[in-house]
N, C-alpha and C positions, 0 to 999 in steps of 0.2 A: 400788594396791588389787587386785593381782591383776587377773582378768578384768573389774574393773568399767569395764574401756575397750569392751567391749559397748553398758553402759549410756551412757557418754560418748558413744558414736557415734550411738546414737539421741537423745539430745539433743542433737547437733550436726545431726541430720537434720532438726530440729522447725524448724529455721532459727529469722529475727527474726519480731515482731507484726504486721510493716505487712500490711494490709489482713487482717485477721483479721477471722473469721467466728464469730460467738457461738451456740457446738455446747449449749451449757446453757440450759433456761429458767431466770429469777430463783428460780422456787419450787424447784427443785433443793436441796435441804440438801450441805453438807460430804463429799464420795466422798474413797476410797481411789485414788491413783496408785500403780500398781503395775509393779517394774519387775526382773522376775527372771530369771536364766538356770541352769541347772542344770548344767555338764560334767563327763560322764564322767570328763575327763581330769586331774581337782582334785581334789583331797580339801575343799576349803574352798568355801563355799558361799554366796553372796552376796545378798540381796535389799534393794533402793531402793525405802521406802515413803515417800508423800509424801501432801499433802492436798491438794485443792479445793477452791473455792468461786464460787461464781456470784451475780452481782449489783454494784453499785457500791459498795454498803457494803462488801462483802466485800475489796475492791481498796482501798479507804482503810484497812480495818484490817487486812491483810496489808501496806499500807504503814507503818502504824507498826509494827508487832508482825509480824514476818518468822518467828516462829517459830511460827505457826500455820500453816506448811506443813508442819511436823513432826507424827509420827504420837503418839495418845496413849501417852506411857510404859506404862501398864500395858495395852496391846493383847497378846493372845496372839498369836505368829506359828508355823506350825508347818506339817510336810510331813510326810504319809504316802505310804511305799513299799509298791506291792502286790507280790506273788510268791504263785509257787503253793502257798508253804505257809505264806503269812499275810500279816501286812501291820505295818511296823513302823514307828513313829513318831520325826522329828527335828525336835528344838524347835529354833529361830531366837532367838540374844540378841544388843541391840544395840552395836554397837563407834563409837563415835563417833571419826570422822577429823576433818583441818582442814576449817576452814569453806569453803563455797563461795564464791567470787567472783560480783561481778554488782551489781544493785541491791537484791536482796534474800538479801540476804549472812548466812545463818544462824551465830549461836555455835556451833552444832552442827550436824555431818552426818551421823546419824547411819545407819550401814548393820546389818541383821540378818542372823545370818553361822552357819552352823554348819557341824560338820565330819563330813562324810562322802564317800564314793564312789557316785555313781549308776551301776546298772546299766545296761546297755545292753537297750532291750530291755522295763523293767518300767518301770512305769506310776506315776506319781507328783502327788498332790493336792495343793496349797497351800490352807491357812486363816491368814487372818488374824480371831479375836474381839476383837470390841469391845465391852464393857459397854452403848456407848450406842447403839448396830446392833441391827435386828431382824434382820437376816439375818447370817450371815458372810458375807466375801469369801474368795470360790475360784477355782482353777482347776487347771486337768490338764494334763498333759506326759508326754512317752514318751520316754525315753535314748536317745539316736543313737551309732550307732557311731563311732568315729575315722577317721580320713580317714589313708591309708599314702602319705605322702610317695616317689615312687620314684625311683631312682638312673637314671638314664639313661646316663650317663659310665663309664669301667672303675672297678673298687674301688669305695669306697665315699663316695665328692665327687658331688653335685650340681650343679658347677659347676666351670667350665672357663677358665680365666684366658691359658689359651693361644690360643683363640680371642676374639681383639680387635671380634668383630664382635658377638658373642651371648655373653659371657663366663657367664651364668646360663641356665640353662635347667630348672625345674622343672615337675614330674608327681606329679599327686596323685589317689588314689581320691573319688568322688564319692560320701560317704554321707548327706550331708544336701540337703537341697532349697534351701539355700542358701550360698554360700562364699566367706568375709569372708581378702581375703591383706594379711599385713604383711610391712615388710620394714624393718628395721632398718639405722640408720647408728653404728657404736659407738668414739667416737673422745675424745681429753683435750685439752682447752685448757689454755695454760700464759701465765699474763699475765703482767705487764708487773713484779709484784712475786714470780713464781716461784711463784705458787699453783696447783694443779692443780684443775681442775673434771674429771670424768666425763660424759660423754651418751650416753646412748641414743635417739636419735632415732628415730621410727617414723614411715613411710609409710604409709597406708592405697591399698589398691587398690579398684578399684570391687565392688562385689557381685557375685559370677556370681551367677545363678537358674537350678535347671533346667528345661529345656524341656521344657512336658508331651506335647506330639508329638514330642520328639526327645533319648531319655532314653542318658546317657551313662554308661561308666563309669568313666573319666579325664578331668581336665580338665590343660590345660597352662599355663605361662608362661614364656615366655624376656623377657630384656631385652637390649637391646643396651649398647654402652657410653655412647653418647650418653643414651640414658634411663638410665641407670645416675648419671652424674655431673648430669644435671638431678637426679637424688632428690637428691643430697648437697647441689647448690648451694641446693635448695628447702626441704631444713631445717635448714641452717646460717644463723644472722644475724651478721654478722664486728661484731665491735665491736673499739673503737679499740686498748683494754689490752691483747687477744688476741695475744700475741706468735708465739709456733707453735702448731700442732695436732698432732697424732699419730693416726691410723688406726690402729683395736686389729681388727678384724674386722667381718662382717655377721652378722644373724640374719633366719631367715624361718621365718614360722607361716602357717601355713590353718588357718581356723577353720568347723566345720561346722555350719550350720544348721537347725532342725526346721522344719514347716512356716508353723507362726506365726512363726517369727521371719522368714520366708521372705516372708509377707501382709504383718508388719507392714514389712518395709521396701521391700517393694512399693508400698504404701500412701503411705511416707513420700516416696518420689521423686516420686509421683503427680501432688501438692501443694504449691502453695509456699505456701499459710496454715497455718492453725492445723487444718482439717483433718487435715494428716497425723500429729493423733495422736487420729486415730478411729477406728480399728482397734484394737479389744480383743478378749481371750478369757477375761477378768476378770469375772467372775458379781457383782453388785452393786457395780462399780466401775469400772476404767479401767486400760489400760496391757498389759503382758503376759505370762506366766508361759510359758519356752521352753527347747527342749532345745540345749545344745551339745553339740561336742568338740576337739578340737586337737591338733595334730603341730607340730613344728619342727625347724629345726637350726640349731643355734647354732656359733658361732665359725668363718663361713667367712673366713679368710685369703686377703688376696690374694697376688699374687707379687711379682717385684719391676718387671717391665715394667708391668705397674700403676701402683704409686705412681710410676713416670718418668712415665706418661701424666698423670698427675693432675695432678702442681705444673706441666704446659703446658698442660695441656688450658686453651683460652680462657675453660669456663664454670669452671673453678674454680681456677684459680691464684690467685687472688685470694686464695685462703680461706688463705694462709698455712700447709698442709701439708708436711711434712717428707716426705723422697723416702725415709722408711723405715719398718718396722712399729714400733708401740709395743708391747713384750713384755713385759709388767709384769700383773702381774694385775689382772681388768676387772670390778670389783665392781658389776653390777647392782642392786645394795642401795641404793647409793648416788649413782647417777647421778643426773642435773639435764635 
């Protein structure tokens, strides 16, 4: 779902229940969880609304009936953009994906999604109406700029396969206040009956934040080859049918973040209860309405003293790789 691995990652930041702290009194009624990012760098537009409730009762009939996490169908959802010569409206309609996994496994997931480009720069309101809300739920956001990935290397490679010690080394402009790196493993399995699977594996790196006494404006990452082949062994699981793999290329994104998305996952490291989703900017509700953007580069190729490291290397020979590139086309559409 596009960038909805934002939202993923802050529900993977909420951690488990154990020893949770009860943030609701019982007399609380039903709130809006709200959970949006807006990137410059998208035309498609994503927002994860979800419900609440507080009390015991409310936990046994969310235990039978999972679909009262779900927001009402006919809720309006909508964002207006300011500028100086006016202010223009885009409605939110819902797209229902596969159901979530879990204990409370909903028939529908459904996400509210519309299609546009945020400016960089202008100033942008979220409404969510409810018929049965005396207030709406809002919030504001300002469009961050892109973050300019830079070449350090001659030409135009970000990375250096010649050098066995630091083969990657990436440099990126600091325009948000905070900055989420992935880094991709993109490789095919071919089992045991000649079927082909696709993977895009993705790494997450930890959060930079920047420092309010010490304000930068590059941030860097290099990886060595040892951290390089731990990502691979770390998200690859070798199963038995898995006859060979093949190595198609890497991908890396930096992702920029506004200042709320900056608090809220400030916030969320904080904490290992339920706490860390106490941090809103959500006006009559919960969760948070924040600015992205993002750069990449796709399809970096190793060479071939590479793949010879790889099928010896101790942490991953295991993994049944072929000492050559896969050059076949690498549909991202489709991967697993």
């Amino acid at each position: 779902m596009r960038k909805i691995w934002l939202l993923i990652l802050t529900v993977c930041l909420l951690g488990s229940c154990a020893n949770d702290i009860d943030l609701f009194p019982d007399n609380v009624p039903s709130m809006y969880m709200v959970y949006g990012v807006l990137d410059v760098d998208d035309s498609l537009q994503q927002i994860k609304i979800r419900r609440t409730f507080a009390g015991e009762d409310a936990q046994r009939n969310l235990a039978e009936n999972s679909d009262l996490f779900l927001p009402d169908p006919g809720i309006q959802v909508f964002v207006d953009e300011h500028s100086k010569t006016g202010s223009q409206r885009f409605e939110f309609n819902v797209n229902n994906y596969p159901k979530d996994n879990g204990y409370f496994a909903n028939d529908r997931n459904p996400v509210h999604e519309s299609f546009f480009k945020p400016v960089k720069g202008r100033y942008y309101d979220f409404t969510i109406i409810d018929p049965e809300l005396d207030e709406p739920v809002t919030a504001q956001m300002k469009a961050i700029q892109t973050p300019l990935i830079a070449y350090p290397f001659n030409g135009d490679a970000a990375y250096n396969f010649a050098d066995t010690l630091n083969p990657f080394f990436f440099k990126f402009s600091a325009t948000g206040e905070v900055h989420l790196q992935q880094f991709f493993v993109n490789f095919i399995e071919i089992d045991n009956k000649g079927d082909t699977t696709y993977h895009h594996n993705r790494f997450d790196l930890r959060p930079r934040f920047k420092d309010s006494t010490y304000r930068v404006n590059y941030y860097s990452k290099s990886m060595t080859l040892t951290y390089l082949f731990n990502i691979i062994r770390s998200k690859i699981v070798d199963k038995p049918e898995v006859q060979k793999r093949l190595l198609h290329s890497f991908d890396y994104t930096v992702w920029a973040g506004d200042q709320v998305m900056s608090n809220y996952l400030r916030f969320a490291e904080k904490f290992s209860d339920n706490r860390k989703m106490y941090f809103s900017n959500i006006e009559n509700g919960f969760g948070f309405f924040a600015a992205s953007s993002h750069a990449n580069i796709k399809n970096i190729y190793p060479t071939q003293p590479f793949y010879d490291t790889l099928i010896i290397c101790p942490v991953t020979r295991d993994l049944k790789f072929l000492k050559y590139r896969y050059k076949g086309d690498f549909d991202r559409g489709i991967v697993q």
